[in-house]
PyMOL Python script that loads the backbone (N, CA, C, O; Angstrom):
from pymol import cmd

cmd.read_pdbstr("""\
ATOM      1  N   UNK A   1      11.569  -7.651  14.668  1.00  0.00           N
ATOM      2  CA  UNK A   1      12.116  -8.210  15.895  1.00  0.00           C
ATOM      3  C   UNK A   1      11.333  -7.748  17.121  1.00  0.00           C
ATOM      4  O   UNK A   1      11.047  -6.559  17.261  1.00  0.00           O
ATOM      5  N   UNK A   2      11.031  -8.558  17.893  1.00  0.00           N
ATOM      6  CA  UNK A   2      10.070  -8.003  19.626  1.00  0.00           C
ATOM      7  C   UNK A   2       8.682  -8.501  19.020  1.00  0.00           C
ATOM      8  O   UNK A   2       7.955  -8.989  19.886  1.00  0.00           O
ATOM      9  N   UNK A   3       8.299  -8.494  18.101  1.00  0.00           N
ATOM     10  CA  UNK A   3       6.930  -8.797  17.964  1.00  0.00           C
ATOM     11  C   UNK A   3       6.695 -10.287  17.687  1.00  0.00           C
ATOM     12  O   UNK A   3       7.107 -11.175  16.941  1.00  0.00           O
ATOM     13  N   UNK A   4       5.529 -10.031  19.002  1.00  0.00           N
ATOM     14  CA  UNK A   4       5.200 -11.848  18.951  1.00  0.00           C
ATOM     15  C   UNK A   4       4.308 -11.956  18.014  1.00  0.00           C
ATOM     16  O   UNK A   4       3.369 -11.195  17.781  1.00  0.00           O
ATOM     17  N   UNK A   5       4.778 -13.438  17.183  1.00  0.00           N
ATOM     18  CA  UNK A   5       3.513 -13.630  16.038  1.00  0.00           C
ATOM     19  C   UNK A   5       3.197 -15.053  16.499  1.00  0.00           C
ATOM     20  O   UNK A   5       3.998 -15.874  16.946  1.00  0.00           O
ATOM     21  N   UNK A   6       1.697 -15.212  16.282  1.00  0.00           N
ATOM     22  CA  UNK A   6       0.655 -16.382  17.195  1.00  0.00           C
ATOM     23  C   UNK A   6       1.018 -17.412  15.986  1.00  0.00           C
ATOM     24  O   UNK A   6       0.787 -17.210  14.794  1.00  0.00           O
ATOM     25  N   UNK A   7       1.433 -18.180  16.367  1.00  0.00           N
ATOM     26  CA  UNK A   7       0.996 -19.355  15.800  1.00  0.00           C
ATOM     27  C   UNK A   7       0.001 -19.870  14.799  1.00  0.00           C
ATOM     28  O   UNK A   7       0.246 -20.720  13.943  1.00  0.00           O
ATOM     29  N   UNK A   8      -1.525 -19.065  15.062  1.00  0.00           N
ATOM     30  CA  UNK A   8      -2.038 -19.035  13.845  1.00  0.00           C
ATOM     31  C   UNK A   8      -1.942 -18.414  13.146  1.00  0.00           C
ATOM     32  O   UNK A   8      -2.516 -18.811  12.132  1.00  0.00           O
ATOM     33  N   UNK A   9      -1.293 -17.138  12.995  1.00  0.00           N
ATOM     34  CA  UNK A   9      -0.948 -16.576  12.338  1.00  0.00           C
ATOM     35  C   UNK A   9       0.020 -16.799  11.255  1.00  0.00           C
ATOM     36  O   UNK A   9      -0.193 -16.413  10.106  1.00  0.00           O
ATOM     37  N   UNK A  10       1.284 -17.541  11.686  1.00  0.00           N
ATOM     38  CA  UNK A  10       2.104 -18.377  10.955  1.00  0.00           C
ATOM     39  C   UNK A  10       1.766 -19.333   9.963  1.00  0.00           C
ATOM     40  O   UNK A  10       2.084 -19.322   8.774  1.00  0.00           O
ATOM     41  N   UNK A  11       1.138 -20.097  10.538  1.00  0.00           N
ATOM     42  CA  UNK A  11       0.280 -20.889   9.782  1.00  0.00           C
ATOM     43  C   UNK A  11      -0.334 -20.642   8.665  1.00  0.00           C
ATOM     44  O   UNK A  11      -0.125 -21.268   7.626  1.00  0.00           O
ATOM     45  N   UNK A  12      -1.491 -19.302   8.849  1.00  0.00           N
ATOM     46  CA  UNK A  12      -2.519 -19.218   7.673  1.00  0.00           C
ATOM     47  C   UNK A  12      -1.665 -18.366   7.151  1.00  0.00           C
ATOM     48  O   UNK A  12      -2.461 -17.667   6.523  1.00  0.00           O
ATOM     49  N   UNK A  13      -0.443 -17.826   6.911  1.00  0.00           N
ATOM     50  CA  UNK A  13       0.661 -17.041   6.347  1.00  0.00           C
ATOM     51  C   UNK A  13       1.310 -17.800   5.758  1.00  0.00           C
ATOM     52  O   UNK A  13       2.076 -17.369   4.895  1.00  0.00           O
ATOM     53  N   UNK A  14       1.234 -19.030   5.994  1.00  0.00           N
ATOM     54  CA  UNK A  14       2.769 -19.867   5.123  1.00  0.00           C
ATOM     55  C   UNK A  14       1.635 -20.825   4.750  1.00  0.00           C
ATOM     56  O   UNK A  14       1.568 -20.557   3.550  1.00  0.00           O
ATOM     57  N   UNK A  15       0.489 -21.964   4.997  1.00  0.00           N
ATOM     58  CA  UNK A  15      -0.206 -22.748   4.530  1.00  0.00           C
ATOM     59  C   UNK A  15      -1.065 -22.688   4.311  1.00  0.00           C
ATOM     60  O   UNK A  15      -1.509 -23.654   3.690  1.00  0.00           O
ATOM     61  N   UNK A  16      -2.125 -21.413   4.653  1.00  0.00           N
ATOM     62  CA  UNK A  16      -3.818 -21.039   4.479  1.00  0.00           C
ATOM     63  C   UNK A  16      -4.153 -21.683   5.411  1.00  0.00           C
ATOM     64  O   UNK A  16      -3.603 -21.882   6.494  1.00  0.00           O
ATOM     65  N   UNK A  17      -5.343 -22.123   4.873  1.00  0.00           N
ATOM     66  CA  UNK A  17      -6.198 -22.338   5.922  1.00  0.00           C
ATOM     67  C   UNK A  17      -5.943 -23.853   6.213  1.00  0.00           C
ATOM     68  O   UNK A  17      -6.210 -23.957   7.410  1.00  0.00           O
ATOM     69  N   UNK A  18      -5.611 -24.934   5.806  1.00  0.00           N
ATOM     70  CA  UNK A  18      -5.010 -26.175   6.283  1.00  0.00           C
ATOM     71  C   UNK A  18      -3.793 -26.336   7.116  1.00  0.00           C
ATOM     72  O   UNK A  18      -2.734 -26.318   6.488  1.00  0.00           O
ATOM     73  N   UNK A  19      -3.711 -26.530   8.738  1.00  0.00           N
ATOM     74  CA  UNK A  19      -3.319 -26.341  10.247  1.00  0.00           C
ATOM     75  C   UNK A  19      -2.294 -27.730   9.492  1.00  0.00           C
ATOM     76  O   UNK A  19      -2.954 -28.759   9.347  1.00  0.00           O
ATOM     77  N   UNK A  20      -0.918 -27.818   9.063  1.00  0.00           N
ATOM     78  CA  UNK A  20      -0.087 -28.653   9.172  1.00  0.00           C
ATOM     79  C   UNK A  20       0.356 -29.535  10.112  1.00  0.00           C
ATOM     80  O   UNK A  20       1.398 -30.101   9.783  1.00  0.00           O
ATOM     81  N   UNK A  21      -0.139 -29.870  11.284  1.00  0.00           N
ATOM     82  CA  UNK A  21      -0.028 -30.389  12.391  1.00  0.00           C
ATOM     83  C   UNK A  21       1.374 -29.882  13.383  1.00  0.00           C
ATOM     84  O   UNK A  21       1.265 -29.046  14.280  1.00  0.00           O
ATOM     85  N   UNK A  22       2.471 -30.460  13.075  1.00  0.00           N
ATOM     86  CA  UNK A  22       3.373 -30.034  14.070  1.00  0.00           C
ATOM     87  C   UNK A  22       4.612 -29.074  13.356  1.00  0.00           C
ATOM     88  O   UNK A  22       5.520 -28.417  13.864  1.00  0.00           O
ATOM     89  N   UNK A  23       4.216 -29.309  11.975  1.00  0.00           N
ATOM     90  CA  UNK A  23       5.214 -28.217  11.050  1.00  0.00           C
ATOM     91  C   UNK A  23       5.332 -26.995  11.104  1.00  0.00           C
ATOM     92  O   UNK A  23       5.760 -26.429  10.098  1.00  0.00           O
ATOM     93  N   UNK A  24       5.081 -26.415  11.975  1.00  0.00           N
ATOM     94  CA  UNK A  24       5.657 -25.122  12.404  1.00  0.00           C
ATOM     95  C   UNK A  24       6.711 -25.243  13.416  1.00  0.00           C
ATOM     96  O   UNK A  24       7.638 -24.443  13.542  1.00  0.00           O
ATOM     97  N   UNK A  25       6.460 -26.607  14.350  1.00  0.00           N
ATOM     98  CA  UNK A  25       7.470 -26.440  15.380  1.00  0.00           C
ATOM     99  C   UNK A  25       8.644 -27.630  14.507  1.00  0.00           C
ATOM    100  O   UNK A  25       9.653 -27.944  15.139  1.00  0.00           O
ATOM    101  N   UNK A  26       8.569 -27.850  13.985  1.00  0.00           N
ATOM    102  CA  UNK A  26      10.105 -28.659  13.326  1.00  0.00           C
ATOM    103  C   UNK A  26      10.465 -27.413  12.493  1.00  0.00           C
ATOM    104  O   UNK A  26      11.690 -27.363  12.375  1.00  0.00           O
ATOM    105  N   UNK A  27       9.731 -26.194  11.754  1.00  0.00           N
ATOM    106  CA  UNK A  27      10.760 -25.367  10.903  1.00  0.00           C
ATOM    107  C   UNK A  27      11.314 -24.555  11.681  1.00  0.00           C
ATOM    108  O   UNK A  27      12.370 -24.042  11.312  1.00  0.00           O
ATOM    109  N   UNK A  28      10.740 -24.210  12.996  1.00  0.00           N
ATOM    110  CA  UNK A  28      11.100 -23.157  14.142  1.00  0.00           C
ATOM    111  C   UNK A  28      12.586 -23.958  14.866  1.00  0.00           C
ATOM    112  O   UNK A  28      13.603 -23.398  15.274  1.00  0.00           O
ATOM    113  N   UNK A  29      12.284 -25.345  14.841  1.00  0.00           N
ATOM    114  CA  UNK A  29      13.480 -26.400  15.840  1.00  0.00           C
ATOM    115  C   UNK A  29      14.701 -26.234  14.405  1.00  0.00           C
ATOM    116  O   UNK A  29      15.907 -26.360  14.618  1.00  0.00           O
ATOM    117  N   UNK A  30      14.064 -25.899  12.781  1.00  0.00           N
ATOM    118  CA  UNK A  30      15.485 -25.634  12.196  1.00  0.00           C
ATOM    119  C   UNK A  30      15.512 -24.484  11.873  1.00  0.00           C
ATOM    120  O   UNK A  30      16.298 -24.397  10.930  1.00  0.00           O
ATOM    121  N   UNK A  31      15.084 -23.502  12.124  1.00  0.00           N
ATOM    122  CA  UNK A  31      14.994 -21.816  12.431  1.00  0.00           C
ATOM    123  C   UNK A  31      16.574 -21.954  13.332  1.00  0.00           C
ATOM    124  O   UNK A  31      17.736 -21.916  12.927  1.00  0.00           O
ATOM    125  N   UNK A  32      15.958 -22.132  14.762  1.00  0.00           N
ATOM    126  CA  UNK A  32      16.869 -22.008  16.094  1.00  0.00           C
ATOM    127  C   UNK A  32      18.315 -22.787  15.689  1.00  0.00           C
ATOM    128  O   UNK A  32      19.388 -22.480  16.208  1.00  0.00           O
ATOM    129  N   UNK A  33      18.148 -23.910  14.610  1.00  0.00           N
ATOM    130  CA  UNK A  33      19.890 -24.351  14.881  1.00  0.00           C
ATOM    131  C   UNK A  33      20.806 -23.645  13.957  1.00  0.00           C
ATOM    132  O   UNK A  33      22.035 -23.675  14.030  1.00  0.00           O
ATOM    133  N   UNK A  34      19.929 -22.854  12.871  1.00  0.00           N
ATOM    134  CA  UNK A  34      20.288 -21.537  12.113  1.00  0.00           C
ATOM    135  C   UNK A  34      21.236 -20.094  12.720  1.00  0.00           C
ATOM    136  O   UNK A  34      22.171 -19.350  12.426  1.00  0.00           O
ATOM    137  N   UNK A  35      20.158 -20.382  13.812  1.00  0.00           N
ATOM    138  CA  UNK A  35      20.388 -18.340  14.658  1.00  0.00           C
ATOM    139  C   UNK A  35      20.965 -18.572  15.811  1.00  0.00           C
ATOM    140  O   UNK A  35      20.921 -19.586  16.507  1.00  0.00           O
ATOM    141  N   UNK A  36      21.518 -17.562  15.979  1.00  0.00           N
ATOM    142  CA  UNK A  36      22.362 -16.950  17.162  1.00  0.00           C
ATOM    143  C   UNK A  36      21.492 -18.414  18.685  1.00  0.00           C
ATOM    144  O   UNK A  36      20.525 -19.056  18.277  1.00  0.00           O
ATOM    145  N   UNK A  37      21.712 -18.541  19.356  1.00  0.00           N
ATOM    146  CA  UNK A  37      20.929 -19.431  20.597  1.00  0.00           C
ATOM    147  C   UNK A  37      20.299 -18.424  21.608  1.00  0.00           C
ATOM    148  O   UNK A  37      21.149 -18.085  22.431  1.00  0.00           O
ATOM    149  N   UNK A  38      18.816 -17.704  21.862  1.00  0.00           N
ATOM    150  CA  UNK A  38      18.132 -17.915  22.402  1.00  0.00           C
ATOM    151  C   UNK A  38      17.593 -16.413  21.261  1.00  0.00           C
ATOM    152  O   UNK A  38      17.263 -15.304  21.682  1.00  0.00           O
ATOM    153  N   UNK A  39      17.639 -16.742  20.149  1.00  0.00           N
ATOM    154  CA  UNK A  39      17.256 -15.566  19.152  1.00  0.00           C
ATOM    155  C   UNK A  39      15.476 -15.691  18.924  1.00  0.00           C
ATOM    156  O   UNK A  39      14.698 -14.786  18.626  1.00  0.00           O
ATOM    157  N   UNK A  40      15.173 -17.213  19.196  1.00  0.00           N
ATOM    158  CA  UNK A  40      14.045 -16.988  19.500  1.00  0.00           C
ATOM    159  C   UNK A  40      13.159 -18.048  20.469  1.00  0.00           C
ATOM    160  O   UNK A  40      13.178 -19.194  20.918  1.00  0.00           O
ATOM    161  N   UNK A  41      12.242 -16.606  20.450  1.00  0.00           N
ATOM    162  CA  UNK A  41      11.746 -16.756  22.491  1.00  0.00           C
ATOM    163  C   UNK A  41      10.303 -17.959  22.085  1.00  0.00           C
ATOM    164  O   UNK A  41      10.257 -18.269  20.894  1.00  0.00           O
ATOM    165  N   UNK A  42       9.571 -18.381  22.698  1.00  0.00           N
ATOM    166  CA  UNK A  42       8.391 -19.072  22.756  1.00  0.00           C
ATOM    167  C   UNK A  42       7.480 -18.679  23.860  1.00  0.00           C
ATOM    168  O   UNK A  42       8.031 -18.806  24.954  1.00  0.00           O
ATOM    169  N   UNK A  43       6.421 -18.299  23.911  1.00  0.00           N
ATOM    170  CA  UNK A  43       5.531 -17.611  24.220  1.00  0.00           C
ATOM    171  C   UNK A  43       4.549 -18.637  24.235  1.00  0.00           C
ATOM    172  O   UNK A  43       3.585 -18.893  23.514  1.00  0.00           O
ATOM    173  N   UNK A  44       5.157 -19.272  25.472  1.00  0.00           N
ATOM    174  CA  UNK A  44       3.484 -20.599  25.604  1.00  0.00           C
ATOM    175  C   UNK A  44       2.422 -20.497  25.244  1.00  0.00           C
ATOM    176  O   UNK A  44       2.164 -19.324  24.974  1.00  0.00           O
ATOM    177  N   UNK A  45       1.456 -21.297  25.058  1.00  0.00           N
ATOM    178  CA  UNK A  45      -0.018 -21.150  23.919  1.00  0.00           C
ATOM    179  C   UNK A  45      -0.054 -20.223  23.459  1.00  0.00           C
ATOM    180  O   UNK A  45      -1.181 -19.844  23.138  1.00  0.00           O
ATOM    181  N   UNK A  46       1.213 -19.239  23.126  1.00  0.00           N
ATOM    182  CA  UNK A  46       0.775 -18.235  22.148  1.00  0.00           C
ATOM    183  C   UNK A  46       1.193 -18.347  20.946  1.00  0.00           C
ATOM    184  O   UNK A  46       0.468 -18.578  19.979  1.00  0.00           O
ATOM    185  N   UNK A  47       2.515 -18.174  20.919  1.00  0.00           N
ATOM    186  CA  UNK A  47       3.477 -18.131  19.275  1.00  0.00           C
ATOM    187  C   UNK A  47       4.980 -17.915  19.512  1.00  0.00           C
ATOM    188  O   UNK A  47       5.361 -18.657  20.417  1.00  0.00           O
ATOM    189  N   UNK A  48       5.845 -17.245  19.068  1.00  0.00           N
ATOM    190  CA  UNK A  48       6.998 -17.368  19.135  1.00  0.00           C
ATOM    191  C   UNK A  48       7.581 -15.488  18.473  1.00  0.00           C
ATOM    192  O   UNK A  48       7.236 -14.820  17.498  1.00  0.00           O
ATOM    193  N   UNK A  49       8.479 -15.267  19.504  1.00  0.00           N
ATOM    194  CA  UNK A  49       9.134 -13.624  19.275  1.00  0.00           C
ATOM    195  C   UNK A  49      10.973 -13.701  19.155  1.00  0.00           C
ATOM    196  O   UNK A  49      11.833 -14.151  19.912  1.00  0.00           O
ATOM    197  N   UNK A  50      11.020 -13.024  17.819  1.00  0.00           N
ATOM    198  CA  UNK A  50      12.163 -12.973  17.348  1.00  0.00           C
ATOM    199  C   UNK A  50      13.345 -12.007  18.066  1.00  0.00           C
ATOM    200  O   UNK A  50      13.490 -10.881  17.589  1.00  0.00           O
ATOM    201  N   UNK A  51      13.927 -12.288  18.845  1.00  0.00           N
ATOM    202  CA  UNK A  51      15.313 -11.346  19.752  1.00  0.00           C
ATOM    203  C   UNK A  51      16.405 -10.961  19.182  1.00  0.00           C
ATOM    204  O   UNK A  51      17.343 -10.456  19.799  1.00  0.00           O
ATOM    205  N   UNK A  52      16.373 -11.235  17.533  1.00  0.00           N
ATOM    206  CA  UNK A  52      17.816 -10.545  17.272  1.00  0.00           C
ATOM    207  C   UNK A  52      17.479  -8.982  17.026  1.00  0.00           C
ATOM    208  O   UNK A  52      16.480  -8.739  16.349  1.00  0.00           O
ATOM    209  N   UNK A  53      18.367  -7.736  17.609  1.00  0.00           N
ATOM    210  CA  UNK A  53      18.476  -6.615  16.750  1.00  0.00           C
ATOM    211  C   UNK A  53      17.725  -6.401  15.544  1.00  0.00           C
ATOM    212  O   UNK A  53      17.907  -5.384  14.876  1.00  0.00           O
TER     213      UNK A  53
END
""", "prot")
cmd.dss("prot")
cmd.show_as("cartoon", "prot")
cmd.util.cbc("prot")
cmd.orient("prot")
């Protein structure tokens, strides 16, 4: 939790090296309707940081 992880990072962690186009932000849009509401933050052109405890 607090640590921002980049976007590419996500990516070559869950798909390698083939960039899924926008599928990180539709599993993140069903991440958020999962968790608590503002559990996680977005970090413009960077990546996205997790706020729960």
């Amino acid at each position: 939790p607090g640590r921002l992880l980049r976007r590419e990072v996500i990516s070559k962690a869950v798909w390698g090296d083939e960039t899924p186009g926008r599928t990180i932000d539709i599993h993140i849009a069903r991440l958020r309707r999962q968790l608590p509401q503002g559990a996680i933050e977005t970090v413009v052109r960077l990546g996205y940081r997790l706020l729960l405890p």
